[in-house]
Structure formats: structure tokens, C-alpha cells
ZALUMKE-176564 format. One record per residue (C-alpha): residue number from 1; residue in one letter; x, y, z. Coordinates in steps of 0.25 Angstrom, whole numbers, plus 5000, padded with zeros to 4 digits. Last residue first. Layout:
NUM  A  X  Y  Z
...
% end
This chain:
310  X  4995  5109  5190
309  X  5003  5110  5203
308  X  5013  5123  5205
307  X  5024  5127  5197
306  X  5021  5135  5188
305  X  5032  5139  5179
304  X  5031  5148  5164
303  X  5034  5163  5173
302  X  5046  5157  5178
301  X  5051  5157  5165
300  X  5058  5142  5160
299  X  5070  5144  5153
298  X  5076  5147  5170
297  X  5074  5132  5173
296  X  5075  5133  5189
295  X  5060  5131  5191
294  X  5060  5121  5181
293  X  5070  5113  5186
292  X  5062  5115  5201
291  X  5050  5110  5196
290  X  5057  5097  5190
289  X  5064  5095  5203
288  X  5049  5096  5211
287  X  5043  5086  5201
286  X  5055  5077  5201
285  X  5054  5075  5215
284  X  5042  5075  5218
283  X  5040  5062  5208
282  X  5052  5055  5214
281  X  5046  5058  5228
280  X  5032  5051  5225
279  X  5023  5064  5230
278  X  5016  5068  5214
277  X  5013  5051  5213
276  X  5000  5052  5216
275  X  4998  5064  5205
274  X  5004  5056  5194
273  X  5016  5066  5189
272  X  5017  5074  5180
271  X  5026  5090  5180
270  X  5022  5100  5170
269  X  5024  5108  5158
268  X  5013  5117  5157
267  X  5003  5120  5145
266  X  4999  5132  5137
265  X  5012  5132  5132
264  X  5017  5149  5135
263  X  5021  5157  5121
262  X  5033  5161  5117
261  X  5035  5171  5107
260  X  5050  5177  5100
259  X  5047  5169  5086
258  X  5059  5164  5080
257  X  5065  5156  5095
256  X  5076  5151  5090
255  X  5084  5136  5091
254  X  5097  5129  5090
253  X  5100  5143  5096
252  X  5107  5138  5108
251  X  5098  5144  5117
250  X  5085  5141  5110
249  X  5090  5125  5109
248  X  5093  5125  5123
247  X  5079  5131  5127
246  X  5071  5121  5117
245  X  5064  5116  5129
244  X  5060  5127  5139
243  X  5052  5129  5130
242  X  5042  5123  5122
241  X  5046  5124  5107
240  X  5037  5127  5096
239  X  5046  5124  5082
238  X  5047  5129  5072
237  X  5052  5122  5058
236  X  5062  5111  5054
235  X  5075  5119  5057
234  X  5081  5108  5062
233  X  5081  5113  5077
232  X  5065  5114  5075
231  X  5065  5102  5073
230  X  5071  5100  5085
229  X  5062  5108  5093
228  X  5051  5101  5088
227  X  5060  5088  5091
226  X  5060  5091  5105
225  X  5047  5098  5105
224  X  5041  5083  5107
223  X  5031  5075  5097
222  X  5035  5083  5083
221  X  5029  5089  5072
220  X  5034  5090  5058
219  X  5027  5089  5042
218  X  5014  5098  5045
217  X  5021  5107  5053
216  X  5011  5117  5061
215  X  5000  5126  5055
214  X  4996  5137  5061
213  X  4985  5142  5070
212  X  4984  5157  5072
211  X  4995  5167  5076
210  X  4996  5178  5089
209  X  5008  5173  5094
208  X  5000  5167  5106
207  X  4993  5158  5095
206  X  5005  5155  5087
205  X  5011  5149  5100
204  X  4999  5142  5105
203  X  4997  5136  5092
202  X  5012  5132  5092
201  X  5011  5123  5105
200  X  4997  5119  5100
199  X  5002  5109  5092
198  X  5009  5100  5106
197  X  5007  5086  5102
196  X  5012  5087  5089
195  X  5026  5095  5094
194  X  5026  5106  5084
193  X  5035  5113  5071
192  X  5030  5126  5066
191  X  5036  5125  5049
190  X  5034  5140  5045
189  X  5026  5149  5040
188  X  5019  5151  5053
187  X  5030  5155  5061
186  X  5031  5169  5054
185  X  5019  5173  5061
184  X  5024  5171  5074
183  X  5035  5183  5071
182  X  5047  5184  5066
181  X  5054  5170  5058
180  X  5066  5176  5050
179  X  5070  5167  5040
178  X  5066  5153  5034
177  X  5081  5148  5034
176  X  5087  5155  5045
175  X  5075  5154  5055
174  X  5076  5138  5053
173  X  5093  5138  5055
172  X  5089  5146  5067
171  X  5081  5134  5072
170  X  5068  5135  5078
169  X  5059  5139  5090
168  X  5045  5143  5091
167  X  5041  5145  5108
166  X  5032  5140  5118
165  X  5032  5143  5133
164  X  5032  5131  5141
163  X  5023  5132  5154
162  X  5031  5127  5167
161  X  5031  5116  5176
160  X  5017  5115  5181
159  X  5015  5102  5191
158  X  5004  5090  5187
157  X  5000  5078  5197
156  X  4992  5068  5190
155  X  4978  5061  5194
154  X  4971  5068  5185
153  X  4977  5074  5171
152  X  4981  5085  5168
151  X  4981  5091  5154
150  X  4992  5097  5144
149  X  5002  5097  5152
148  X  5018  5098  5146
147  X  5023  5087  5154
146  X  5034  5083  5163
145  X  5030  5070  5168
144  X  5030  5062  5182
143  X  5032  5047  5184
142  X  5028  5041  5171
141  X  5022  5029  5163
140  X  5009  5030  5169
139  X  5008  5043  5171
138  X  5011  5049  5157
137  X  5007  5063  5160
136  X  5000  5069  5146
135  X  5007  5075  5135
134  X  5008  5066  5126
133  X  5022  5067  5118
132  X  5029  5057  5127
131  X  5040  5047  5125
130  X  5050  5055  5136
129  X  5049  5045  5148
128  X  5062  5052  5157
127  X  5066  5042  5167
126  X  5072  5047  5181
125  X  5078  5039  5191
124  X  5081  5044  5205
123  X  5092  5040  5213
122  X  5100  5051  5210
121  X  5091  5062  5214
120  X  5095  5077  5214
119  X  5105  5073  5203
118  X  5094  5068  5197
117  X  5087  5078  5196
116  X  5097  5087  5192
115  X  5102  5077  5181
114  X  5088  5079  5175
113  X  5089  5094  5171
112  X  5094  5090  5155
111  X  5083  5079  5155
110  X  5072  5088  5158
109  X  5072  5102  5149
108  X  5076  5099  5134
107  X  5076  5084  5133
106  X  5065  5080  5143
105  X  5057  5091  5140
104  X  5058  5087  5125
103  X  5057  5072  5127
102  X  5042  5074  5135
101  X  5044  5070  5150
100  X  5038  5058  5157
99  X  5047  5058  5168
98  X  5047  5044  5175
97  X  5055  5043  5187
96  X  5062  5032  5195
95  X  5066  5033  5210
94  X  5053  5025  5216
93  X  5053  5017  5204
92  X  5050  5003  5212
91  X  5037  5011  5216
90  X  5033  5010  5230
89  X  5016  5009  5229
88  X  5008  5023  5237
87  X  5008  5032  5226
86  X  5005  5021  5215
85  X  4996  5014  5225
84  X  4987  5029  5228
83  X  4985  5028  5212
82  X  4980  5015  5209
81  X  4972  5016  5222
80  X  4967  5029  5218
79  X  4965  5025  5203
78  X  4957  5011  5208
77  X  4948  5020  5217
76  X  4943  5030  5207
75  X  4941  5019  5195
74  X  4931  5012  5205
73  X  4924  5024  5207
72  X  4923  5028  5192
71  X  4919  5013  5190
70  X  4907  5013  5199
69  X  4897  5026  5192
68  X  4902  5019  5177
67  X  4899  5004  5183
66  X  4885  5008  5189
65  X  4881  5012  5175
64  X  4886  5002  5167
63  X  4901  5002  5162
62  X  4904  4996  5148
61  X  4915  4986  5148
60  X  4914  4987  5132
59  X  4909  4974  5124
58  X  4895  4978  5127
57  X  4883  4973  5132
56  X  4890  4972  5146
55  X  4886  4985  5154
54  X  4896  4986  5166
53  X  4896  4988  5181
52  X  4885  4980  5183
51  X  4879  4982  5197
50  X  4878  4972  5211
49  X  4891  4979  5216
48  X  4897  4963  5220
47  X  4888  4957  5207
46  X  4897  4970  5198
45  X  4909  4969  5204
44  X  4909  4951  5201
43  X  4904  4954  5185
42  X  4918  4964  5184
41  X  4925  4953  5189
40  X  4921  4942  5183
39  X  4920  4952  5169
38  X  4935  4956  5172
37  X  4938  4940  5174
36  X  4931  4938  5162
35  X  4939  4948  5155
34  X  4951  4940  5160
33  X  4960  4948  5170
32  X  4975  4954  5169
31  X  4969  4967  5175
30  X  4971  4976  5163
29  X  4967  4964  5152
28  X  4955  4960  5161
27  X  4950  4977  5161
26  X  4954  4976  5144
25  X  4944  4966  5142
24  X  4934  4971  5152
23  X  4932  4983  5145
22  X  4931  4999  5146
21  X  4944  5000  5152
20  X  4942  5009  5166
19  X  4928  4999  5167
18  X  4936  4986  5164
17  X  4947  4990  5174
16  X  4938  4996  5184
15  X  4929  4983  5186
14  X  4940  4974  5184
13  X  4947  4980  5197
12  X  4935  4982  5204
11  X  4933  4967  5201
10  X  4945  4965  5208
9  X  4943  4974  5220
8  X  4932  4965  5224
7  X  4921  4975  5228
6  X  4921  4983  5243
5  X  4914  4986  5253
4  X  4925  4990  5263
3  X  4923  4985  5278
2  X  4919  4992  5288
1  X  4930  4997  5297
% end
């Protein structure tokens, strides 16, 4: 076999850290190096390709020509063997899974169906990581995620769930002290209460009713529905809830429905995991009983599922 022409793998190490973080500083402080051991080795890559990879007449690792057409490469071949050792590596947490999960799908939907899984699977250890109002996968401080999608992002695998359907809800005490609330229209005199990082929930819902822009609570917003919705308990104002998740609150009357109009999120809830790690068999496994639970979950219409790859 003809051997590989290869540069020192250290200095492409250097090479890629400076060049991912723009200086040479920061690259010695990832790698536990000087920054004149970064430079040593940077300045070794560069007589071995006979190019300079960087412009240094500034205080920025600034990439020259030949180092913005070779770095893209270099980037390319130290993800795959990041990722392809991360499938390949035994991890000590074999049986140990991190769900990054937003509180109120935890607390309303997830936790209360969690003893089936793990009845299916005694030896498996399950940790719920609920401090999250982003909506992105967290892949480096969780296993898989139950998230409301908002955009996908390379490298990761994504699975439908189901599309919430969105609906105002408050307490009867509310409805008897302001009066009879009978159309969209009469919403907007009063206080609409709203998860900040999910506005357009009510603009979606006052647009399908027909309603322009309105404006929101100037004094109360929230960072889960959870404590939208409890609010709303307190007879504090409207809220928009999310459903499935105010379902025992609707059913025991702690909260109505005042205006008969759901409308479908624009966004599906899904499944997260890393795209490598889609096959590990603690990660099937809770993907294929999660889409089973909501299969089975009769306050979630059939017509709102899709389950198939995203």
C-alpha cells in the first residue's frame, strides 16, 4: 500500500483550532498549548505545505487565501473522526439518558407516562434536563430531546411527533368577573398573557380568527406555558395554551376554553437526537416508546401525527 502523505497531526490540530477560533490565544487555551507553541506549530504546517495559512499583520488569526480553500477540509475530517468516535467509543453511561425536555412537557405529558418505560426497562436511568426556553437541540449536554422545532440543524436526526394545536384558556372565576367573553374580537380587550419566546402563538391565533396584530401584556410574560397557564389559573388574563398540556386543567374545569377556535402551531413537536447516535439502543429505545405514547394518547387527533423522519 502506498503510504499516506500526510502532515504532523499536531500541527493540524493547531491549524484547525486557531482557524475554527479566529485566534491563537484562544486555540492554545483549547488545546492546553502556549500561543507560541500554536504559532511553532502552525509555522512547522505551513514550511511542510510550503504556503502561509495565515495573514499576520493583525491581532486576529486571519486566514490567507490558501488557508480559507485548506481549513474547510481540515474542519470536514476532524468532525467525522469526532463523530465516527463518539459512535464507535463504549460510553460508561451505556444505560443513562438525558432528555432535554421543556418543564411544561415534562410536567403535563412526559413525567406522568415515565413509569411505563421504565417498567419496560428497569435498568435504564433516565434524567430529565428541564432548564431550557431555547428551542434548539442541546447536543452537548443531552442525549435526545423533545422539542417543539423551529429549525434543523445538520448532523442531527429529527422524528415528527405531532403538531399542537393552539387554544385561549382561562379561569371561570376570570369569565365571571369581566363577563361573557363570545367571539375573537372580545379577546382583545383584555390582558393576552404569552410565553416570550413564543409571541407569535397568539398572532397565529388572531390571524386564523380573522383579527390583526394586538398588543400582548405589557406587565406579565412567561418563560414556559406552564406558568402561562397558571396564571391564567389565577385569573391574571388569557392565556395561549399548547395542548395536549392544559388537558387535566380543561377537564377539571380549573380552566375554559372562552373562544370555541383552535388553530394548528405552525411547528412540530419532535424527537432529537445526534444523527450518529440514532442506532445506540438506549436512544431507539426511547424514540420508538415515545412514538408509541403518542400513538396511543387519544387527546392528540390522529389527523396532528406524522410519524415518519423529518
Amino acid at each position: 500500500m502506498t503510504k499516506r502523505n500526510l502532515p504532523p497531526l499536531r500541527a493540524l490540530t493547531a491549524f484547525e483550532a486557531a482557524a475554527r477560533l479566529g485566534s491563537f490565544r484562544r486555540a492554545a487555551d483549547e488545546l492546553g498549548l502556549t500561543r507560541s507553541a500554536i504559532s511553532h506549530q502552525i509555522k512547522a504546517l505551513e514550511e511542510v505545505l510550503g504556503v502561509d495559512l495565515f495573514s499576520r499583520d493583525g491581532k486576529r488569526a486571519e486566514l490567507s487565501g490558501p488557508g480559507l480553500i485548506y481549513f474547510p477540509a481540515v474542519r470536514e475530517a476532524f468532525d467525522q473522526i469526532e463523530s465516527q468516535t463518539q459512535v464507535i467509543r463504549p460510553r460508561a453511561s451505556g444505560n443513562e439518558l438525558t432528555v432535554q425536555v421543556y418543564v411544561t412537557v415534562a410536567m403535563k405529558w412526559l413525567l406522568p407516562r415515565l413509569h411505563d418505560f421504565e417498567r419496560r426497562h428497569p435498568n435504564m436511568r433516565v434524567r430529565l434536563s428541564t432548564s431550557y426556553f431555547h428551542w434548539d437541540f442541546d447536543a452537548e449536554n443531552a442525549d435526545v430531546a423533545i422539542i417543539l422545532a423551529r429549525q434543523r440543524t445538520e448532523g442531527h436526526h429529527y422524528r415528527n411527533l405531532f403538531r399542537s394545536r393552539l387554544k385561549p384558556v382561562c379561569s371561570p372565576d376570570y369569565l365571571a368577573r369581566v363577563g361573557k367573553i363570545e367571539t375573537p374580537q372580545d379577546l382583545l380587550r383584555h390582558k393576552l398573557l404569552y410565553v416570550y419566546s413564543a409571541e407569535e402563538d397568539w398572532r397565529l391565533w388572531l390571524k386564523a380568527a380573522g383579527l390583526g396584530e394586538t398588543k400582548l401584556s405589557a406587565t406579565l410574560a412567561f418563560d414556559s406555558y406552564l406558568l402561562a397557564q397558571e396564571a391564567a389559573v389565577a385569573g391574571q388574563g388569557i392565556a395561549m395554551t399548547i395542548g395536549p398540556y392544559a388537558r387535566d386543567e380543561l377537564a377539571s374545569g380549573r380552566l375554559v376554553q372562552p373562544v370555541d377556535l383552535e388553530v394548528p402551531h405552525q411547528h412540530w413537536w419532535t424527537f432529537a437526537c445526534r444523527a450518529t447516535d440514532r442506532l445506540l439502543p438506549k436512544v431507539k429505545l426511547f424514540e420508538d416508546w415515545l412514538v408509541e405514547q403518542v400513538a396511543g394518547d387519544e387527546d392528540i387527533p390522529a389527523a396532528t401525527r406524522e410519524m415518519s423522519d423529518a
